[in-house]
VOGU-3710 file (C-alpha; in Angstrom, 3 decimals, decimal comma):
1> xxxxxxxxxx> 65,878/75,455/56,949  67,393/78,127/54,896  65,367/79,153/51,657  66,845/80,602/48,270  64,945/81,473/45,204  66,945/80,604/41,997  65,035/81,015/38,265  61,619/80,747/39,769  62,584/77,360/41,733  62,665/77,270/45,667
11> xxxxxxxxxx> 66,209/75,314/47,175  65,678/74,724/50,350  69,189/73,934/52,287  69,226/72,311/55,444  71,513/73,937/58,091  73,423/71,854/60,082  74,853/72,360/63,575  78,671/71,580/64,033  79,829/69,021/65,349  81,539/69,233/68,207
21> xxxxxxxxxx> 84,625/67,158/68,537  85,445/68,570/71,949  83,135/66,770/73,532  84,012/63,520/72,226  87,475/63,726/73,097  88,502/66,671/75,095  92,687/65,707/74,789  91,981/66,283/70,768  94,526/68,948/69,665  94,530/67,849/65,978
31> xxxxxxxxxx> 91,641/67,661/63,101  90,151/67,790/60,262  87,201/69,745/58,564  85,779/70,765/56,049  84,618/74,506/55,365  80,807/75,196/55,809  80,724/78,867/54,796  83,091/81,852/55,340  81,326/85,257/55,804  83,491/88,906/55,910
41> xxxxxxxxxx> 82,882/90,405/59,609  83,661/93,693/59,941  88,294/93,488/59,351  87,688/89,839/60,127  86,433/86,699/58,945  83,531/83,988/60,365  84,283/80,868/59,363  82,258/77,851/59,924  83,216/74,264/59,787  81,204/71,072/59,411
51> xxxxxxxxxx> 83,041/70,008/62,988  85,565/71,217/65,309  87,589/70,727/68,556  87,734/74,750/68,987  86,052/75,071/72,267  83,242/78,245/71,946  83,252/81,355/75,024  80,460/80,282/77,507  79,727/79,546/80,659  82,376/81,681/82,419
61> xxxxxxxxxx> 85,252/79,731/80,205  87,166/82,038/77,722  87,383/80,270/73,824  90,188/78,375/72,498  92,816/79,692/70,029  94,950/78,136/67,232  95,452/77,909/63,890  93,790/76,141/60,878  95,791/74,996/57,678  94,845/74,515/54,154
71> xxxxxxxxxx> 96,915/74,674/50,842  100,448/76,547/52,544  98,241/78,716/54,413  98,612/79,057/57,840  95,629/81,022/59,142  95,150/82,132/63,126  91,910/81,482/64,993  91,360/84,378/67,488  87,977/84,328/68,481  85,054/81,585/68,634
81> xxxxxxxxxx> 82,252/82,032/69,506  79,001/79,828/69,259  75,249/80,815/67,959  72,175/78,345/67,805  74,428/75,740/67,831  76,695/76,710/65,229  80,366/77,336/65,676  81,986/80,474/64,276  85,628/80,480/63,918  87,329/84,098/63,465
91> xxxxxxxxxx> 89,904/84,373/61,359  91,928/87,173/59,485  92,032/85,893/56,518  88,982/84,622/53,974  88,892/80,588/53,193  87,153/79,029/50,713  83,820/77,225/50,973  84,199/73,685/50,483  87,361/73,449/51,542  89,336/70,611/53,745
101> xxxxxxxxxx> 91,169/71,760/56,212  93,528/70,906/59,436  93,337/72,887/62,336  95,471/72,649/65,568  94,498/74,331/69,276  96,282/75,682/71,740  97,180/73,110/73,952  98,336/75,189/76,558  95,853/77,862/76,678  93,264/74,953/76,675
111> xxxxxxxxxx> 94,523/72,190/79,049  95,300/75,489/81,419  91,585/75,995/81,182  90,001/73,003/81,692  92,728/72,795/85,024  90,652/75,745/86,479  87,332/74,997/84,981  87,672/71,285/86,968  89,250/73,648/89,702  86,279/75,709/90,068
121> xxxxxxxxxx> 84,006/72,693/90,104  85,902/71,179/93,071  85,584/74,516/95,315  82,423/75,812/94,443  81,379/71,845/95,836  83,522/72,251/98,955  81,800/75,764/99,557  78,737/74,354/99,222  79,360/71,344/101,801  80,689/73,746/104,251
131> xxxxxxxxxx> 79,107/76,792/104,651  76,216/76,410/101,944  77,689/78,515/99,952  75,762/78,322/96,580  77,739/79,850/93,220  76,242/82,168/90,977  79,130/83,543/88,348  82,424/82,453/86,985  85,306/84,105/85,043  88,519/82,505/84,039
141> xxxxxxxxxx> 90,924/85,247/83,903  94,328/85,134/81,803  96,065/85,375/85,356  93,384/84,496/88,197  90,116/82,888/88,365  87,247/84,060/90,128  83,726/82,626/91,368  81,075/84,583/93,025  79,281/82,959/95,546  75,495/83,755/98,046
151> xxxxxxxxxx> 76,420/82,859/100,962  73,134/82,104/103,503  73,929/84,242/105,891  75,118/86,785/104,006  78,877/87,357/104,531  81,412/88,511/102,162  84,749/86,652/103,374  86,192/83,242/104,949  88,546/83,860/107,635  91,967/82,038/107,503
161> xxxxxxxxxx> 90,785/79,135/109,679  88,012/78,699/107,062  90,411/79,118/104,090  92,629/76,469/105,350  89,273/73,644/105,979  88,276/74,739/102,608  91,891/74,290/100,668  92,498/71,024/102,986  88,929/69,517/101,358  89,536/70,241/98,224
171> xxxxxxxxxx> 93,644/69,370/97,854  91,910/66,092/99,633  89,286/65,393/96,840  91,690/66,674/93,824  94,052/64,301/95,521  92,273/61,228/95,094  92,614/61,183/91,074  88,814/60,345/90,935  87,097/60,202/87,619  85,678/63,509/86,372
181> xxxxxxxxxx> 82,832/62,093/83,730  80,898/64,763/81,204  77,309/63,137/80,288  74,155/64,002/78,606  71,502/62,361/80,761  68,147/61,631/79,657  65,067/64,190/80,661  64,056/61,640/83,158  67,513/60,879/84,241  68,016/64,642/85,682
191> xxxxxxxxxx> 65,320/64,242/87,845  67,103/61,656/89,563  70,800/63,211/89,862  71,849/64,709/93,132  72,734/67,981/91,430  74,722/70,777/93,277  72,842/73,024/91,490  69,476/73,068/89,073  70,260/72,991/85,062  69,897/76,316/83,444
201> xxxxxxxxxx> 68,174/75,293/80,241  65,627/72,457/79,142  67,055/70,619/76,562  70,606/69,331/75,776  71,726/69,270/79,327  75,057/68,568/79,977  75,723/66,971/83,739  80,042/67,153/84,865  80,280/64,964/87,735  83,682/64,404/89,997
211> xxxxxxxxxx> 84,059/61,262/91,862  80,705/60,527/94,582  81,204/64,378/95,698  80,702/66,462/92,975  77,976/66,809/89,896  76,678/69,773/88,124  75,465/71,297/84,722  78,633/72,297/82,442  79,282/72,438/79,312  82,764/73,455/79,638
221> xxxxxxxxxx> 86,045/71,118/79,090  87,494/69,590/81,990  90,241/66,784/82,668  89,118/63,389/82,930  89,976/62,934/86,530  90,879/65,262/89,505  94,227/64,563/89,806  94,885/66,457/86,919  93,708/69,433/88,206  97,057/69,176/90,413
231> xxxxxxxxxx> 96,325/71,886/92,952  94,296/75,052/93,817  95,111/77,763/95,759  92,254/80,320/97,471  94,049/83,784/96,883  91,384/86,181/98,305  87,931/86,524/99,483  86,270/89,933/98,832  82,768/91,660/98,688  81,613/92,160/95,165
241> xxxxxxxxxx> 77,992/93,407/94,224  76,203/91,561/97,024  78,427/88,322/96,710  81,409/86,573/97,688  84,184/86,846/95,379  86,342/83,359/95,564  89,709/84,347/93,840  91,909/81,424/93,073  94,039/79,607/90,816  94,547/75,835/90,329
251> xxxxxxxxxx> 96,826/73,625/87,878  99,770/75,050/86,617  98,801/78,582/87,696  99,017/77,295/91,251  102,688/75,832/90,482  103,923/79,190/89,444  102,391/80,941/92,488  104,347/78,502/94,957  107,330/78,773/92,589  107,414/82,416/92,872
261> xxxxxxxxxx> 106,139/82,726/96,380  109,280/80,772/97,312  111,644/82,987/95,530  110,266/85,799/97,197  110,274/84,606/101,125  113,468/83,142/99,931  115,008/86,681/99,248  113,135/87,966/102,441  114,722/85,329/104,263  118,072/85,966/103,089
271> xxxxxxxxxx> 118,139/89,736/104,208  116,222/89,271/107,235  119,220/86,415/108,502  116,337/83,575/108,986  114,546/80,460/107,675  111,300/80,414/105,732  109,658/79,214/108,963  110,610/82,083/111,056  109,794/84,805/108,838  106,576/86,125/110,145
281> xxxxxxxxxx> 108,988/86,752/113,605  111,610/88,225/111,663  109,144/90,794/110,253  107,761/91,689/113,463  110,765/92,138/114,974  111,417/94,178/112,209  108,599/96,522/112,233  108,906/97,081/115,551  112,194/97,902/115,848  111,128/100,575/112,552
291> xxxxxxxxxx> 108,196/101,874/115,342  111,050/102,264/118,169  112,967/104,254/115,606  110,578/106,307/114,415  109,750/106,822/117,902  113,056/107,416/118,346  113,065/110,234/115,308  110,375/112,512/116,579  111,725/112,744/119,575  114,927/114,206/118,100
301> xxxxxxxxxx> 112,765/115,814/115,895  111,028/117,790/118,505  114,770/118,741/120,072  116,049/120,046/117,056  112,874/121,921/116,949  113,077/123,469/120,300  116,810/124,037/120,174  116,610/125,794/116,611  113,530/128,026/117,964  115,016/128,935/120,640
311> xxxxxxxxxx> 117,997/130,527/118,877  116,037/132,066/116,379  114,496/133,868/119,403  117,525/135,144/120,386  118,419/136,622/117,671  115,215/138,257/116,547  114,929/141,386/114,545  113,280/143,442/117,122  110,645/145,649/115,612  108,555/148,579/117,235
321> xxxxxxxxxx> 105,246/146,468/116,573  106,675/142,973/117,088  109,903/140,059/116,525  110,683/138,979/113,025  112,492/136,175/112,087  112,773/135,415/108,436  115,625/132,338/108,263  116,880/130,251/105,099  117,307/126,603/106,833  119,155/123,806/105,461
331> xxxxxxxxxx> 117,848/122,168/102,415  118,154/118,359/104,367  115,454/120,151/107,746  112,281/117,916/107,547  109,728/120,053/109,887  109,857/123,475/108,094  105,980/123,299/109,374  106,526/122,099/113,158  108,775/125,036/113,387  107,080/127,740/112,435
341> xxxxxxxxxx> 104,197/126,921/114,291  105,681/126,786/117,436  107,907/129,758/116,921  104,064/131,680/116,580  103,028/130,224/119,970  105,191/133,623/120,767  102,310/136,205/120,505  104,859/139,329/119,156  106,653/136,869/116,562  106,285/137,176/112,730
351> xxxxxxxxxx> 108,563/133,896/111,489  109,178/133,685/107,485  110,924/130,288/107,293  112,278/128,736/103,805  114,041/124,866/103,283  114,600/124,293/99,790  112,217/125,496/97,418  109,444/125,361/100,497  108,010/128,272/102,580  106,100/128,479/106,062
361> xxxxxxxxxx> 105,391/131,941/107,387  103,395/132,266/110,776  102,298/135,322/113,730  101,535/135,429/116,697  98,099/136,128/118,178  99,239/139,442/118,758  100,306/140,307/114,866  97,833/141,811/112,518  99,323/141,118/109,623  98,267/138,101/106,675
371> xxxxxxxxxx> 100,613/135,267/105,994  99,322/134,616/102,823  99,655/138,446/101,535  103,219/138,327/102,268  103,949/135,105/100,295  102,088/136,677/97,293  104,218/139,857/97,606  107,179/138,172/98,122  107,569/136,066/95,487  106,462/132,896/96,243
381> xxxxxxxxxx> 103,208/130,906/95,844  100,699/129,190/98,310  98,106/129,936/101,047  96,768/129,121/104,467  95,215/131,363/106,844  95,846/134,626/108,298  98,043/132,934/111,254  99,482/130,171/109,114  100,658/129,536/105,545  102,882/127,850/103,226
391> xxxxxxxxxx> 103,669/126,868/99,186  106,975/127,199/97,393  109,547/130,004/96,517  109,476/131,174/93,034  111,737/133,930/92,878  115,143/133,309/93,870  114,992/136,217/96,549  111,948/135,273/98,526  112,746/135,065/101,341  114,563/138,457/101,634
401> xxxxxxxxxx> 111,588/140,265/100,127  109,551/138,591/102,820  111,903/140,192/105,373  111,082/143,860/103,486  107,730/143,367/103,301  107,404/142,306/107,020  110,197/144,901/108,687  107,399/147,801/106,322  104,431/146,103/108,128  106,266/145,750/112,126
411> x> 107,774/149,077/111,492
//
C-alpha cells in the first residue's frame, strides 16, 4: 500500500505488480498497455505499465528492447529492469499517466536469447550427467555465452575427447524437438521434482523443464521445444576465479560460426591446394617446411656472419693499443648484433657497427675502453655494458665520430 495525505483525508492506493505477458505467451511480440506511472530518471525516463511482454535483466539473461507507441509517438525502450515485482521500462522520452499504449519487442534480440538461454539449459544438464559438473553463473553476451561451472574434482577444462561426448549429447537431446515446458509448481510439488539444481528463493518458483532429461529453476524465456534451439557449439573451456568457464553459442549464433568457419578453411584450403578434410596435413606440412627454412636461414645467417667478420679483420685499422673496425653495413643486414659479438671474441678488436638507423659497438677482453661512452659521444643513443652495447644513430655522422673517438682512445 502506498499512502497520500490530501486536505486532512488519508488515500490509500494499492500498488499493483505488472503483469507479465511474457510468461503467458513467450512468441508475443505485440501489445497493449496502459501507463501506470512515468517517473524522470536521471536524462531518462521509468515508465511503468499495468502489463508487458518486455522481458526484465535477471538471471544471467540480458533485457529486451523495442519500442512503445502512443498518439504518433514512437518512443525506444532501452533498458528494463524489474523491482519487487514491478516492471520499469526506460525510455527517453516522458509519457503520460493513464495512457494506452502499443509496444513492440525485438524479435530478434529476444528469440536469439531465449535460443541460448534453452542452450545453456541443455549443457549445463549434459555437464552435470557426465562429469557432475554443477553450474553456478551465467552471462549471455551480445557475441558469446558463457556458464561457469564446480567441477568435483576440481578441474578447469574438458579435453577434446570430452568436448566432442558433451556436444554429441546435447546436439542428441536438442535434436529430438522435445517439449521445453515453464511451470509454477505448488510448494509441495517442488519437493517432489527431480531438480538439477535446488530453487534459489521460497516463493514464486518458477521450474523450466526439457523433455525427461532436463528441469530446473528459471525464470528466463525459452522456446517451447528443443528443436528450436537448433544447435550449440562448445567454443572454449578456461579457468576463471576457481571455476570452469563453458564458452559457447547455440541457435543462430552457432549458424554464423559454421557459416564463417567454412569461409575461412575454405580460403585456407584454396591457398594451401587441398580439401577441407586434409587441412590439418596441409598445415603441418606447412609449418614444417617454414621450420626447415628457418633452419635453413640461420645457417646462412651464421655464413654471412663469418664471411663478413672475417673481412672486416682483414682490413682492420691497426692501432698501437688494439684493431678498430667501425663499418656502415647495408640497410637490408639482419644480425647487426650476432656480428659484433663475435667480431669481440678477438681480444685486441674495438668493432663500431651501424645498419640503418641501428648501432652495436663491442671490445675485446683485452680493450679498456666503454661501449656505451662512445655511443653517447658519438652521437647516437643507447646502452649495454662495458663489452657490449647498442641503440640508434641520431646524428647523421655517427658512425665516423665513433671512429674519432675510438682511433683517440687505441691511439
Amino acid at each position: 500500500m502506498l499512502q497520500f495525505g490530501l486536505l486532512g483525508a488519508t488515500i490509500y492506493m494499492e500498488v499493483v505488480m505488472t503483469e507479465k505477458l511474457y510468461y503467458k505467451d513467450v512468441y508475443m511480440k505485440n501489445f497493449t498497455a496502459e501507463v501506470i506511472s512515468c517517473e524522470k530518471q536521471d536524462k531518462n525516463y521509468a515508465v511503468v505499465l499495468d502489463r508487458t511482454a518486455f522481458y526484465p535483466t535477471g538471471g544471467g539473461q540480458p533485457y529486451d528492447t523495442g519500442y512503445i507507441y502512443y498518439g504518433d509517438k514512437k518512443i525506444e525502450v532501452i533498458d528494463v529492469n524489474e523491482k519487487d515485482g514491478i516492471i520499469y521500462h526506460t525510455t527517453n522520452e516522458p509519457i503520460p499517466t493513464g495512457e494506452n499504449i502499443s509496444a513492440e519487442i525485438d524479435w530478434e534480440r529476444r528469440f536469439d536469447h531465449m535460443q541460448q538461454h534453452a542452450g545453456e539449459h541443455l549443457m549445463a544438464g549434459c555437464i552435470y550427467n557426465l562429469f557432475g559438473g554443477v553450474t553456478r553463473g551465467l552471462h549471455l553476451g551480445k557475441d558469446i555465452s558463457t556458464i561457469d561451472v564446480l567441477m568435483p574434482d576440481g578441474r578447469m577444462r574438458l579435453n577434446d575427447d570430452e568436448i566432442y561426448n558433451l556436444e554429441t549429447l546435447l546436439n542428441d537431446r536438442i535434436q529430438t524437438d522435445a517439449p521445453i515446458r515453464c511451470f509454477f509448481p505448488s510448494n509441495e510439488e517442488i519437493k517432489t521434482l527431480p531438480l538439477r539444481k535446488p530453487p534459489t528463493v521460497d516463493e514464486g518458483i518458477r521450474v523450466v523443464a526439457a523433455g525427461d532429461f532436463e528441469m530446473v529453476p528459471c525464470a528466463g524465456t525459452h522456446p517451447t521445444t528443443t528443436g528450436q534451439v537448433g544447435l550449440v557449439k562448445v567454443l572454449s573451456t578456461t579457468p576463471s576465479k576457481g571455476f570452469m568457464r563453458v564458452s559457447f553459442v547455440a541457435g543462430k549464433r552457432a549458424v554464423k560460426y559454421f557459416m564463417d568457419l567454412y569461409i575461412s578453411s575454405s580460403e585456407a584450403a584454396v591457398k594451401l591446394s587441398c580439401g577441407h578434410e586434409a587441412l590439418p596435413k596441409a598445415v603441418d606440412k606447412l609449418q614444417q617446411d617454414i621450420k626447415n627454412l628457418k633452419e635453413e636461414l640461420v645457417s646462412y645467417q651464421k655464413k654471412e656472419v663469418n664471411f663478413i667478420a672475417d673481412k672486416l679483420l682483414n682490413s682492420a685499422e691497426i692501432l698501437p693499443h688494439g684493431r678498430l673496425i667501425a663499418e656502415k653495413l647495408p640497410d637490408e643486414f639482419t644480425s647487426l648484433k650476432q656480428l659484433a659479438i663475435l667480431l669481440a671474441e678477438n681480444d685486441d678488436v674495438v668493432a663500431l657497427l651501424q645498419c640503418g638507423n641501428n648501432i652495436a659497438f663491442s671490445r675485446g677482453k683485452d680493450i679498456d675502453i666503454s661501449m656505451p661512452d662512445i655511443i653517447k659521444k658519438c652521437g647516437g643513443r643507447g646502452g649495454g655494458s662495458p663489452d657490449f652495447a647498442q641503440g640508434v644513430a641520431i646524428d647523421h655522422g655517427c658512425i665516423n665520430n665513433a671512429r674519432n673517438v675510438a682511433r683517440e682512445l687505441l691511439g
